[in-house]
C-alpha positions as CSV (number, residue, x, y, z in Angstrom):
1,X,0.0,0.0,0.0
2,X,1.5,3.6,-1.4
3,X,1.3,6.6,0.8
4,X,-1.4,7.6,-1.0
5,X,-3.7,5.0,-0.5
6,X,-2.7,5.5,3.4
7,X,-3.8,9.0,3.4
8,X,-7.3,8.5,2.2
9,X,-8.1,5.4,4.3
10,X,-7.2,7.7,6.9
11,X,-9.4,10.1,6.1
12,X,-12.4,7.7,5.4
13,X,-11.7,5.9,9.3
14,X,-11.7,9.9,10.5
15,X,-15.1,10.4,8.8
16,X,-16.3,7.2,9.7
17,X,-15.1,8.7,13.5
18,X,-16.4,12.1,13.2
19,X,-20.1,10.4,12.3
20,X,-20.5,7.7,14.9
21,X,-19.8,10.9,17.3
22,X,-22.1,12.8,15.4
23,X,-24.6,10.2,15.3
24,X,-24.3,9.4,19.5
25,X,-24.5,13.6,19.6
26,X,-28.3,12.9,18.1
27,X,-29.1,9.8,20.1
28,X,-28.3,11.8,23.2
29,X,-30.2,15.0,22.1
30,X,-33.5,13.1,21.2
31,X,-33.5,11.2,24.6
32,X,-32.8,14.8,26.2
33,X,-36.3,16.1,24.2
34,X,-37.7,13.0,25.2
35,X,-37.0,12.9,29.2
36,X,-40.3,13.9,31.3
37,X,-40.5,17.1,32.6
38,X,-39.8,16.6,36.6
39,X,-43.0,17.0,38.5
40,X,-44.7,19.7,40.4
41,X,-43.0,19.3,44.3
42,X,-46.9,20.1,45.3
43,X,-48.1,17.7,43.5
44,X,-45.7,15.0,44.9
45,X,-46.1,16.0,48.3
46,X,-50.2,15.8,47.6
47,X,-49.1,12.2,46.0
48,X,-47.5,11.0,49.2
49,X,-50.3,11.6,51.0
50,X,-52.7,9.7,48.9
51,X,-50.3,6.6,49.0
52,X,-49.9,6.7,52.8
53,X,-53.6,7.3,53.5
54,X,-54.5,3.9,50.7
55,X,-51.6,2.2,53.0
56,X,-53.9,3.4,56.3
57,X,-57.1,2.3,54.4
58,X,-55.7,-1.2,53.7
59,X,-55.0,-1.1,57.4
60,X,-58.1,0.2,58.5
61,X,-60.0,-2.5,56.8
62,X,-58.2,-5.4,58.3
63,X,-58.7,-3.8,61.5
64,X,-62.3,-4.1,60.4
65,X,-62.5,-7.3,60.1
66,X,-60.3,-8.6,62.8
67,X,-62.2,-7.0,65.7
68,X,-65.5,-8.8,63.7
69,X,-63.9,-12.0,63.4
70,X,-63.1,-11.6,67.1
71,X,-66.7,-11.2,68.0
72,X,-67.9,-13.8,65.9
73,X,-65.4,-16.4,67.6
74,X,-66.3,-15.3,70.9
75,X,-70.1,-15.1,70.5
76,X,-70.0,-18.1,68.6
77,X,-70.8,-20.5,71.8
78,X,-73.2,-17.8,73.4
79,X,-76.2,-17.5,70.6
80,X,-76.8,-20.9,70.5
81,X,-79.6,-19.6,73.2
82,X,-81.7,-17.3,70.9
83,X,-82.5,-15.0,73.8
84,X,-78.7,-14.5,74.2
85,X,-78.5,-14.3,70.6
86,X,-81.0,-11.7,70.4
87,X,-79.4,-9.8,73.4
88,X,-76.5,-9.6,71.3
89,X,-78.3,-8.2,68.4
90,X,-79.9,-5.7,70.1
91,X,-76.3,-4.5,71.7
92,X,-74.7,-4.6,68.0
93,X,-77.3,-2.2,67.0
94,X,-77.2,0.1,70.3
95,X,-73.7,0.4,70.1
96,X,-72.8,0.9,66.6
97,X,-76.1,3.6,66.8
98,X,-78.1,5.6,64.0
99,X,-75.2,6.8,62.3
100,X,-73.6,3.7,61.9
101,X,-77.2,1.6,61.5
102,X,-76.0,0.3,57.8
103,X,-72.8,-1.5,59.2
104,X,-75.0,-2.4,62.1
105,X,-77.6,-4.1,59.7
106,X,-74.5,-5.5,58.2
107,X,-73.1,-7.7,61.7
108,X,-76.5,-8.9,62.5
109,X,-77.0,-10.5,59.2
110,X,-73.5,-11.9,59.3
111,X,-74.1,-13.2,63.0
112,X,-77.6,-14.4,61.7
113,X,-76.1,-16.3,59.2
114,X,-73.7,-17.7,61.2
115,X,-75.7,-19.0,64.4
116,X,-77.8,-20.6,61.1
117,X,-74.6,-22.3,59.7
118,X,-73.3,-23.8,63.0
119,X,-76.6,-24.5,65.0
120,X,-79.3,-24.7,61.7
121,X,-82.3,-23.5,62.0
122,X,-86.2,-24.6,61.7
123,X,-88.0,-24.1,58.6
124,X,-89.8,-20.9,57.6
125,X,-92.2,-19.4,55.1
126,X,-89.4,-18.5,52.6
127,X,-86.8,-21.3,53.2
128,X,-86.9,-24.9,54.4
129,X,-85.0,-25.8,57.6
130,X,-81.1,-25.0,58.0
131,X,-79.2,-28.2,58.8
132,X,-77.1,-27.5,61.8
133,X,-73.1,-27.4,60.4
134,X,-71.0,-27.0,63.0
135,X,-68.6,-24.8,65.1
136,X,-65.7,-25.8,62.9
137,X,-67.3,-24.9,59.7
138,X,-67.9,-22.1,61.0
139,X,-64.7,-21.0,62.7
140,X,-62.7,-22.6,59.4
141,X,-64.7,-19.7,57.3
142,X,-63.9,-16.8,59.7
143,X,-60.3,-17.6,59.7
144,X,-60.3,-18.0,56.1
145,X,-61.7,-14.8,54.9
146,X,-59.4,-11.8,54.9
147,X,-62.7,-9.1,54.6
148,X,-66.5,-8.5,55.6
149,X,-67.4,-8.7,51.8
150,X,-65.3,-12.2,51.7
151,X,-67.3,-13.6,54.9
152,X,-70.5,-12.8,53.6
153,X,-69.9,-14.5,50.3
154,X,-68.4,-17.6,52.2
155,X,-71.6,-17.6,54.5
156,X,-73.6,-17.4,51.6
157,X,-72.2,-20.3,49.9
158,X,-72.3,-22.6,53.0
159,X,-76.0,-21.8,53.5
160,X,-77.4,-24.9,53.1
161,X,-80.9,-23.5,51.6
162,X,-81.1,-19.9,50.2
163,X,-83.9,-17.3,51.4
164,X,-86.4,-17.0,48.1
165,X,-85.2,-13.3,47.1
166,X,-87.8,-13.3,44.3
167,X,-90.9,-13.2,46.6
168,X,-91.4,-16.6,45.3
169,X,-91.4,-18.5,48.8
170,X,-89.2,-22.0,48.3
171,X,-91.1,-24.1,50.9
172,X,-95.0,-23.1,49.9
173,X,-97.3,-21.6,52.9
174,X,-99.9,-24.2,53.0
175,X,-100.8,-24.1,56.2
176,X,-101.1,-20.0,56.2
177,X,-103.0,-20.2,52.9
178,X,-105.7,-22.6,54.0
179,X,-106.2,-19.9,57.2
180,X,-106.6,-17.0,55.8
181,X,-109.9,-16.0,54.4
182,X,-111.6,-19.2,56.9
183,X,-113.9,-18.3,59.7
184,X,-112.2,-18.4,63.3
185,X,-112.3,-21.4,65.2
186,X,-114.2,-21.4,68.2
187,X,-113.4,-22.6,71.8
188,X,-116.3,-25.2,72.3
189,X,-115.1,-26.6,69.0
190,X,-111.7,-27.0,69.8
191,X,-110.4,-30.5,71.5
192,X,-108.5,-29.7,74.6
193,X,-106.3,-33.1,75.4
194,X,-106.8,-34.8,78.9
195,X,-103.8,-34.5,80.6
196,X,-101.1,-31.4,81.9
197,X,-98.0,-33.1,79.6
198,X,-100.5,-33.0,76.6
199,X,-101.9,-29.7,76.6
200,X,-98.5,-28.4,77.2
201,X,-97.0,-30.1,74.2
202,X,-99.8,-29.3,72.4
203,X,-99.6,-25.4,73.5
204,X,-95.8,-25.4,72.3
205,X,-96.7,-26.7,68.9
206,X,-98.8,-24.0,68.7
207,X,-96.1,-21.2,69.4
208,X,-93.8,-23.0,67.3
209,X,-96.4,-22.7,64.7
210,X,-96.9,-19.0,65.2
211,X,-93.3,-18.8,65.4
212,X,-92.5,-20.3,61.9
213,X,-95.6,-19.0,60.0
214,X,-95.9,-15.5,60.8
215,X,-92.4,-14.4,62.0
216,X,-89.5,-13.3,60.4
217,X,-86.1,-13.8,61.8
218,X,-85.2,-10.6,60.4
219,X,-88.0,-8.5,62.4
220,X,-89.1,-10.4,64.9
221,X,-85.8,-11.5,66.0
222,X,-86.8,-10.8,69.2
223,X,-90.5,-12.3,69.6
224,X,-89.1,-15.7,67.9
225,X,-86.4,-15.5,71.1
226,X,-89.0,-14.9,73.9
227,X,-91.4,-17.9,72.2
228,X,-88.5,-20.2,71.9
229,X,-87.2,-19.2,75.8
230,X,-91.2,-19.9,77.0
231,X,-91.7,-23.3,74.8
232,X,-88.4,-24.6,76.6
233,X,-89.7,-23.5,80.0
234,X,-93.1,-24.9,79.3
235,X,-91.3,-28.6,78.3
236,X,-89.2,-28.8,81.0
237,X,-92.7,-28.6,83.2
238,X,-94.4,-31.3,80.7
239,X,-91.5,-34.0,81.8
């Protein structure tokens, strides 16, 4: 190779040079137009806040949930007495108050549901009778879920028969239907049996009756507890 032929291969590889750092110059100067303009400091600050208060929330709502899971567990053994059951209603909805009535609303149901799951429950217009479950079942769901919303959907599933929503009643009021719209009974026409351990058997069918085919566990919580305390009074007296 001549001098010659040196000089210009030189001057292509100083070119070739000057371009790649030419071309690395534009690289770097569209990135530069392309970078994100840095972000108002108030609007940061505001964004902090919003992330530590969700991080609070998330908090909050497992607090939630623990201190119902706590009363649940601890209840559980205590409402399998309606009346104490019903006391405990009554408390939830004193304590929580008018202002807070729709989370109120929101434990009773739960704690309904759940005294059904573990100890059943007798049949009523709307559903046929709960099949008792179980304190484990029941215990097993609370320490599964991680939220109210995930308990109730749990209980729901469990429930053995489903309340009939619709307005179409699942277990047919035929005993209601053939009263109404018939002429009272009178007392001369009404067969009282012979003996004390009869009539009081016969007397508690009768509130159980009344019980299960014009109450509703939702509004007569209360009423259903007295009946069922007096029917266990009255059989312990029939032995």
């Amino acid at each position: 190779m001549n001098a010659k032929q040196k000089a210009e291969l030189k001057a292509l590889a100083q070119v070739a040079a000057q371009k790649a750092i030419a071309d690395k110059a534009a690289i770097a100067a569209h990135k530069e137009t392309r970078k994100p303009e840095a972000v108002d400091k108030g609007l940061h600050s505001l964004a902090l806040s919003m992330a530590k208060a969700e991080g609070s929330y998330d908090k909050a709502l497992n607090q939630v949930y623990t201190a119902f899971k706590d009363y649940a567990l601890a209840a559980l053994p205590i409402i399998e007495r309606m009346p104490a059951h019903v006391a405990a209603l009554q408390d939830i909805k004193a304590v929580f108050g008018e202002a807070r009535k729709p989370a109120a609303i929101q434990r009773v149901t739960m704690l309904n549901n759940i005294r059904k799951i573990a100890y059943g429950a007798p049949a009523t217009r709307d559903t046929p009778a709960q099949a008792a479950q179980g304190l484990d079942v029941v215990k097993d769901a609370l320490n599964a879920a991680t939220s109210l919303p995930a308990l109730k959907q749990a209980l729901s599933a469990m429930k053995t028969e489903k309340h009939a929503a619709t307005g179409v009643p699942k277990t047919a009021p035929k005993v209601k239907a053939a009263i109404v719209g018939t002429a009272p009974v009178k007392a001369e026409e009404v067969q009282i049996p012979g003996t004390r351990s009869e009539a009081i058997k016969a007397a508690c069918r009768m509130l159980a009756f009344i019980s299960t085919t014009f109450l509703s566990a939702g509004t007569d919580a209360e009423l259903i507890g007295e009946i069922e305390e007096v029917s266990a009074a009255l059989i312990a007296k029939a032995a």
